[in-house]
C-alpha positions as a Markdown table, in Angstrom:
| # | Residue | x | y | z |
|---|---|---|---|---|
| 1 | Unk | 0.0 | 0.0 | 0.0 |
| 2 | Unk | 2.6 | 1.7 | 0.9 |
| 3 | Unk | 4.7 | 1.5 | -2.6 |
| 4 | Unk | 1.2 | 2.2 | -4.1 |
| 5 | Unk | 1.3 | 5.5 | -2.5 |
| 6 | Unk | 4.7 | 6.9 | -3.0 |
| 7 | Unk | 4.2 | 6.1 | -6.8 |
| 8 | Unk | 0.8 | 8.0 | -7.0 |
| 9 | Unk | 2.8 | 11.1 | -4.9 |
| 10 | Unk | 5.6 | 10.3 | -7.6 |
| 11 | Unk | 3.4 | 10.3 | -10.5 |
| 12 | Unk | 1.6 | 13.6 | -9.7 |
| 13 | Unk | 4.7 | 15.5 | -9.4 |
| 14 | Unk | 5.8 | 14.2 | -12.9 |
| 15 | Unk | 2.5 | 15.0 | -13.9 |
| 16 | Unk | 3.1 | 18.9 | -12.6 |
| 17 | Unk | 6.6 | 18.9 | -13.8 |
| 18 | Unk | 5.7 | 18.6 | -16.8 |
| 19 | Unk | 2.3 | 21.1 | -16.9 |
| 20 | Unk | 4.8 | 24.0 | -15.9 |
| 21 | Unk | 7.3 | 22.7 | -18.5 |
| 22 | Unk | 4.5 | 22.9 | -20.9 |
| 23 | Unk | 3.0 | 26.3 | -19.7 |
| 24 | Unk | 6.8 | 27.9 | -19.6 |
| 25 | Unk | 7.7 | 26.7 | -23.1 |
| 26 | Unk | 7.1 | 29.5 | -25.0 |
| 27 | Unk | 8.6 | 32.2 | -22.8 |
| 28 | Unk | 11.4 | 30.3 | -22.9 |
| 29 | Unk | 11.9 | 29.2 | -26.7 |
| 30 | Unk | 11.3 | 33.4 | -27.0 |
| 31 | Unk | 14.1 | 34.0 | -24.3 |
| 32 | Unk | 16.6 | 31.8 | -26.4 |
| 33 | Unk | 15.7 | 33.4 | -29.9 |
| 34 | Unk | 16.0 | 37.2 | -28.0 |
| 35 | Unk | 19.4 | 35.5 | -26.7 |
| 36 | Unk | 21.0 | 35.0 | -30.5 |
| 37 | Unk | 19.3 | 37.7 | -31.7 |
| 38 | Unk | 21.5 | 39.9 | -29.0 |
| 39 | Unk | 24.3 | 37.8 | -29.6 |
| 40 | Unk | 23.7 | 38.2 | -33.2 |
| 41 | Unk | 23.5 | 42.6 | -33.0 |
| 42 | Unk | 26.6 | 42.6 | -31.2 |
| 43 | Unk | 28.7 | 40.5 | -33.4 |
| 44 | Unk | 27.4 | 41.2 | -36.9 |
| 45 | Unk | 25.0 | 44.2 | -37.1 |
| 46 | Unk | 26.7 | 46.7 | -34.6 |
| 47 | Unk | 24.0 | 49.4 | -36.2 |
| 48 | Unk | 21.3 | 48.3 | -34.5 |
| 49 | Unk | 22.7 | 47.8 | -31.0 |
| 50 | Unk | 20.9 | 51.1 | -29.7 |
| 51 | Unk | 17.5 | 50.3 | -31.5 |
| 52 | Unk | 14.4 | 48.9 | -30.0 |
| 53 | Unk | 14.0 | 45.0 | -31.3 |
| 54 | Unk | 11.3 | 42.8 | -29.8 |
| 55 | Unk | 10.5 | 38.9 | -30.4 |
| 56 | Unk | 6.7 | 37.8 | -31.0 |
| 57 | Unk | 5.4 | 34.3 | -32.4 |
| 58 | Unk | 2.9 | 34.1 | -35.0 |
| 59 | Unk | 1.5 | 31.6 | -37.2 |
| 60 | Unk | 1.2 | 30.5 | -40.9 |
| 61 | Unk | 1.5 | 27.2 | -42.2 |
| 62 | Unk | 4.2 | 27.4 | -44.6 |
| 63 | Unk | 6.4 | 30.4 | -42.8 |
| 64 | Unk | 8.8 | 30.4 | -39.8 |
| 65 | Unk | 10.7 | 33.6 | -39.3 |
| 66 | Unk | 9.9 | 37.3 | -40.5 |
| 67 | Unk | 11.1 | 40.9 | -39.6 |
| 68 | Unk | 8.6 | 43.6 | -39.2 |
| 69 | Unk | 8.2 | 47.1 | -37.0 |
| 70 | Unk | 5.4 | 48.8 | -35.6 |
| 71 | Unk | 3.9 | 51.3 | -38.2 |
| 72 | Unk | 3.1 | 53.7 | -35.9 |
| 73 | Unk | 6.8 | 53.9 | -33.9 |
| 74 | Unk | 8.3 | 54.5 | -37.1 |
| 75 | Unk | 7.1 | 58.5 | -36.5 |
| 76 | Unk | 9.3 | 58.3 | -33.4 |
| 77 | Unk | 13.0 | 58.6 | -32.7 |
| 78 | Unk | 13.5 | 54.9 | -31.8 |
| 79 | Unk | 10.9 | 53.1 | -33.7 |
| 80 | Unk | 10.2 | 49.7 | -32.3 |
| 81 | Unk | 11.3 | 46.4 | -34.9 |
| 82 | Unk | 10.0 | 43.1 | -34.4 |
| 83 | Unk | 11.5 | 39.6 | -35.0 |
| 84 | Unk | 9.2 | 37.0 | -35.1 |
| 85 | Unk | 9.1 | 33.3 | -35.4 |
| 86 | Unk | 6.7 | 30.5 | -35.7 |
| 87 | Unk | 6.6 | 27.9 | -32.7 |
| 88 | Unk | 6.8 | 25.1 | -35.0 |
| 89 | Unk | 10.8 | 25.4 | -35.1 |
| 90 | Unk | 10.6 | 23.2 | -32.4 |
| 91 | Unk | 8.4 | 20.3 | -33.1 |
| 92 | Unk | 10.1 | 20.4 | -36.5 |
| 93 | Unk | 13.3 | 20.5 | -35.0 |
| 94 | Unk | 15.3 | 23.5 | -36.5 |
| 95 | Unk | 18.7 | 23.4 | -36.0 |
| 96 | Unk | 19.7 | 26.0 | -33.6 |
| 97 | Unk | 22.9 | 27.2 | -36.1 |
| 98 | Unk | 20.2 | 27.3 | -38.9 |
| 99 | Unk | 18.1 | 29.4 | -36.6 |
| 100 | Unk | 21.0 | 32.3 | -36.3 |
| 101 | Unk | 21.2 | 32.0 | -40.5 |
| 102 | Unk | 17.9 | 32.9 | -40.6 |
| 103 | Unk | 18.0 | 35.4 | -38.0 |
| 104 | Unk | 21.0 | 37.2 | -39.8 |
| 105 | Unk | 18.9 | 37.1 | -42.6 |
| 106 | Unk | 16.1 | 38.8 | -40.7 |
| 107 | Unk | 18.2 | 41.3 | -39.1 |
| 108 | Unk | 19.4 | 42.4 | -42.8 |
| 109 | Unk | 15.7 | 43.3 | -43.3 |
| 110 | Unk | 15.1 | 45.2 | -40.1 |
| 111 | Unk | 18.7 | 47.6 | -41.0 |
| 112 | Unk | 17.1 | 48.3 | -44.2 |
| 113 | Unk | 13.8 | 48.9 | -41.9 |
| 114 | Unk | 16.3 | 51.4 | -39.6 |
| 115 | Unk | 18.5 | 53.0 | -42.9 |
| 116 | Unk | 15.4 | 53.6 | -44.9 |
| 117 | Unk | 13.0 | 55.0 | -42.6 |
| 118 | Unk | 9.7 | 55.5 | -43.8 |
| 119 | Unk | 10.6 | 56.9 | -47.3 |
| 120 | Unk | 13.1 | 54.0 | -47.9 |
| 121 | Unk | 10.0 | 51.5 | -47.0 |
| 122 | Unk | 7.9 | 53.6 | -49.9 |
| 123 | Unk | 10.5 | 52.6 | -52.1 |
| 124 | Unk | 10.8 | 49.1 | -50.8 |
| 125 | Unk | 7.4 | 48.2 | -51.3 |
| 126 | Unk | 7.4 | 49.0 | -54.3 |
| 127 | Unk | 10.4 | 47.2 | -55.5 |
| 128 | Unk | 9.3 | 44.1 | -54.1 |
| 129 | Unk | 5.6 | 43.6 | -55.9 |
| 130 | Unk | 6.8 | 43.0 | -58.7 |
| 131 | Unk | 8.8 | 38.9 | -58.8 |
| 132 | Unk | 12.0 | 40.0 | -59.9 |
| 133 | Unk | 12.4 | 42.9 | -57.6 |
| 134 | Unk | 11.0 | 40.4 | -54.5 |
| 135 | Unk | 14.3 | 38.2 | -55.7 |
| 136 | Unk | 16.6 | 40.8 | -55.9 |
| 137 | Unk | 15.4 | 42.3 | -53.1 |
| 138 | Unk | 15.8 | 39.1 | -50.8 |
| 139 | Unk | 18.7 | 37.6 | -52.5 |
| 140 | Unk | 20.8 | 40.8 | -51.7 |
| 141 | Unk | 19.6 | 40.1 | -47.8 |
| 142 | Unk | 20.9 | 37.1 | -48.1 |
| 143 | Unk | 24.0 | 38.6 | -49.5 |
| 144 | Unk | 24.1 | 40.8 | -46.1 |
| 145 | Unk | 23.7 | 37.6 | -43.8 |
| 146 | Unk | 26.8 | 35.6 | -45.8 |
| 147 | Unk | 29.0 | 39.0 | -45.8 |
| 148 | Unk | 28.5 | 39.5 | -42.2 |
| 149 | Unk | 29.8 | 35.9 | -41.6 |
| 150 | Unk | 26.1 | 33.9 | -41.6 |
| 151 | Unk | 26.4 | 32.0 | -44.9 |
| 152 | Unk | 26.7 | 28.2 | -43.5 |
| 153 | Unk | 24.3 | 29.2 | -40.8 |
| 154 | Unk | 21.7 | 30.0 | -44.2 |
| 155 | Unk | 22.8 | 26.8 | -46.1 |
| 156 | Unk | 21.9 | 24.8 | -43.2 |
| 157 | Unk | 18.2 | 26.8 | -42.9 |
| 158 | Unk | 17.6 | 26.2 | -46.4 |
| 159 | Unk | 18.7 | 22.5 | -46.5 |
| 160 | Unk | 15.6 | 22.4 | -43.1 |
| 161 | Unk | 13.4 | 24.7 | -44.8 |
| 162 | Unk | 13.5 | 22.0 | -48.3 |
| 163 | Unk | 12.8 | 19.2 | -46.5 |
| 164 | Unk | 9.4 | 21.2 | -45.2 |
| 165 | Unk | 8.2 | 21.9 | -48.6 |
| 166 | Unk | 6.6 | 20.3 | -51.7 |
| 167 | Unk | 8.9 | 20.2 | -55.3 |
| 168 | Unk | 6.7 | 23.4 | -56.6 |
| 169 | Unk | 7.5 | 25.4 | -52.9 |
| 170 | Unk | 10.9 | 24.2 | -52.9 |
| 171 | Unk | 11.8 | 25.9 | -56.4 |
| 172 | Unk | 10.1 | 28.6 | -56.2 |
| 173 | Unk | 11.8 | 29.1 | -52.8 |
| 174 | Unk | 15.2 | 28.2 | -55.1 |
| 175 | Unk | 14.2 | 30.9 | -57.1 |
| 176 | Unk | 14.0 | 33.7 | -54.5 |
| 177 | Unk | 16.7 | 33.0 | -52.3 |
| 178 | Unk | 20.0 | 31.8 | -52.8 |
| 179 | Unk | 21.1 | 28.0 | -52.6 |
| 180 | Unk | 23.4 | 25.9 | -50.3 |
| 181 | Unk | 25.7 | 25.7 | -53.9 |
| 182 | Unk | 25.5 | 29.6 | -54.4 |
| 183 | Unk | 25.7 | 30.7 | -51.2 |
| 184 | Unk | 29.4 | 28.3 | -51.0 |
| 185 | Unk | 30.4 | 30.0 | -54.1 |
| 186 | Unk | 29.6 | 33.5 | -52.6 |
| 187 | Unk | 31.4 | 32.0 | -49.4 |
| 188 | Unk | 34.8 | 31.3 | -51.2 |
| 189 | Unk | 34.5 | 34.3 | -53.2 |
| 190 | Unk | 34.5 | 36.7 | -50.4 |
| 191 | Unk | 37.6 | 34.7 | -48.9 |
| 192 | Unk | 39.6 | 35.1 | -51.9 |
| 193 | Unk | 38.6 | 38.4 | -52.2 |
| 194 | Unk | 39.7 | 39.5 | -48.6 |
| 195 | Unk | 43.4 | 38.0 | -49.6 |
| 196 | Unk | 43.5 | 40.7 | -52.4 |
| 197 | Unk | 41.6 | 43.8 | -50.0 |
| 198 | Unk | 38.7 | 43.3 | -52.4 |
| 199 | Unk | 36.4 | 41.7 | -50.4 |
| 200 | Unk | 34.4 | 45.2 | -49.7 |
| 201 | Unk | 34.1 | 46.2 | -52.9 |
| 202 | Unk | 33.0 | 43.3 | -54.6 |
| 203 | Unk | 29.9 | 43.0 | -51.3 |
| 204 | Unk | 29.4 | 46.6 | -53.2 |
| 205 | Unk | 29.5 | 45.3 | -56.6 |
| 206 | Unk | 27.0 | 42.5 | -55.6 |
| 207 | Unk | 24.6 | 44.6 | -53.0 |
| 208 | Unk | 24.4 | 46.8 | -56.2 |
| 209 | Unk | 24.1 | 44.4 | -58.9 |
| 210 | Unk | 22.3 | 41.3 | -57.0 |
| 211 | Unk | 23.1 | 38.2 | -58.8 |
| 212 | Unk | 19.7 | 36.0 | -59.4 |
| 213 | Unk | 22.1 | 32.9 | -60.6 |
| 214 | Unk | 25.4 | 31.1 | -60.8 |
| 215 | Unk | 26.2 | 32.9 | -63.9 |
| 216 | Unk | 25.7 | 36.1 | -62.5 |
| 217 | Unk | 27.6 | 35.4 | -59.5 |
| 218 | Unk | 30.4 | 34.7 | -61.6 |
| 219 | Unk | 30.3 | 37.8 | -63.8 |
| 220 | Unk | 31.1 | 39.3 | -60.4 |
| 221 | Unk | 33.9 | 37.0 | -60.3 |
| 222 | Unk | 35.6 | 37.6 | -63.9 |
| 223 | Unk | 35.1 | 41.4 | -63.0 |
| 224 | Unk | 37.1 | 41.0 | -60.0 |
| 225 | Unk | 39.7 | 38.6 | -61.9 |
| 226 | Unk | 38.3 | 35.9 | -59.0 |
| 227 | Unk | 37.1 | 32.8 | -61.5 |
| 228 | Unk | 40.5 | 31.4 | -62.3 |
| 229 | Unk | 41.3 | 30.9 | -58.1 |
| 230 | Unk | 37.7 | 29.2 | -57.9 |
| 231 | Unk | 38.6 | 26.8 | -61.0 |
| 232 | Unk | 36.1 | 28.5 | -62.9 |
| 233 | Unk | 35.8 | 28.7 | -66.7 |
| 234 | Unk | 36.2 | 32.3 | -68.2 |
| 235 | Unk | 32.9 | 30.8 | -70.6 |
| 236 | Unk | 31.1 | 29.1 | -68.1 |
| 237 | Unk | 27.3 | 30.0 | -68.4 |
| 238 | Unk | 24.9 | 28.6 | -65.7 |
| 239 | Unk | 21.7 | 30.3 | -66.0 |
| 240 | Unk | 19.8 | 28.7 | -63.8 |
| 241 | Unk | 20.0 | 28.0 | -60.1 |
């Protein structure tokens, strides 16, 4: 009776355990996401580190992470930017260094959010309603995250995110952002560049003239005199991702 007893005591507290665990999940999956996103201000995007940047959840069934503001702040000094997630990171296991890709990614949006103001949001809105501006537009994000030293972090996020999706998502989501292959190749590029103290100017050359595929990537490398160190043809031609 005895034994009976301690279980049922045993059991109960297992039972609360896990209630609270439960109940204090998503304060604390937000706590670790505010934690990189800190960690990631501090190392990699230094001009936001006096701004106002808050964490939220939301839902949508085929979208995980997104940067956004609140309209109204943007009349203020310190206007108030948002990074938000969907919950379902977790049950579909995210890897946490695909979670700072993403986040660098992100954070790329919210500086343009912060540089732009409200006229440089008139002008982003309208780039990006037309398809190819919405590529250029996020491919040169992406371009941000891998320059500020978050490309494997994207590859990773990208190889999770294909695995989520069905063949028609997956290439139009090829289309838009850049690949594991082109993000390696923008990678090694910046490295070789950086050997030659070009590595700034051909970010510039890129942020400026967004590649939308291989072949454009590497007209960015012939102008730099970059393709022969990658073993790259001078007449390669790959126009599509």
């Amino acid at each position: 009776m005895f034994n009976l007893w301690v279980k049922v005591q045993i059991l109960c507290i297992l039972l609360l355990t896990l209630d609270f665990w439960q109940l204090n999940q998503p304060a604390q999956a937000s706590e670790q996401i505010g934690a990189w996103v800190r960690s990631l201000v501090q190392e990699a995007y230094p001009e936001l580190n006096a701004e106002s940047l808050t964490i939220s959840t939301f839902s949508e069934p085929d979208s995980y992470f997104q940067s956004n503001f609140e309209p109204l702040s943007l009349l203020n000094a310190h206007p108030v930017y948002k990074i938000q997630y969907n919950p379902l990171i977790w049950q579909k296991q995210c890897p946490p260094e695909a979670i700072k890709g993403i986040l660098a990614h992100e954070l790329a949006h919210t500086l343009d959010y912060h540089q732009g103001k409200i006229p440089g949001l008139f002008l982003l809105l309208n780039q990006i309603r037309l398809y190819p501006g919405l590529r250029r537009y996020e491919r040169r994000t992406d371009l941000q995250a891998i320059y500020r030293g978050y490309g494997q972090g994207l590859k990773r996020y990208r190889d999770w995110i294909y695995a989520q999706l069905s063949l028609e998502e997956r290439i139009r989501k090829q289309e838009i952002y850049f690949t594991p292959t082109e993000i390696t190749l923008i990678e090694n590029a910046f490295k070789l560049a950086e050997k030659s103290n070009q590595r700034e100017a051909l970010f510039q050359y890129w942020y400026a003239q967004t590649p939308l595929n291989q072949s454009e990537i590497q007209a960015g490398l012939r102008h730099f005199k970059l393709e022969a160190d990658l073993g790259i043809r001078a007449d390669a031609h790959s126009p599509h991702n």
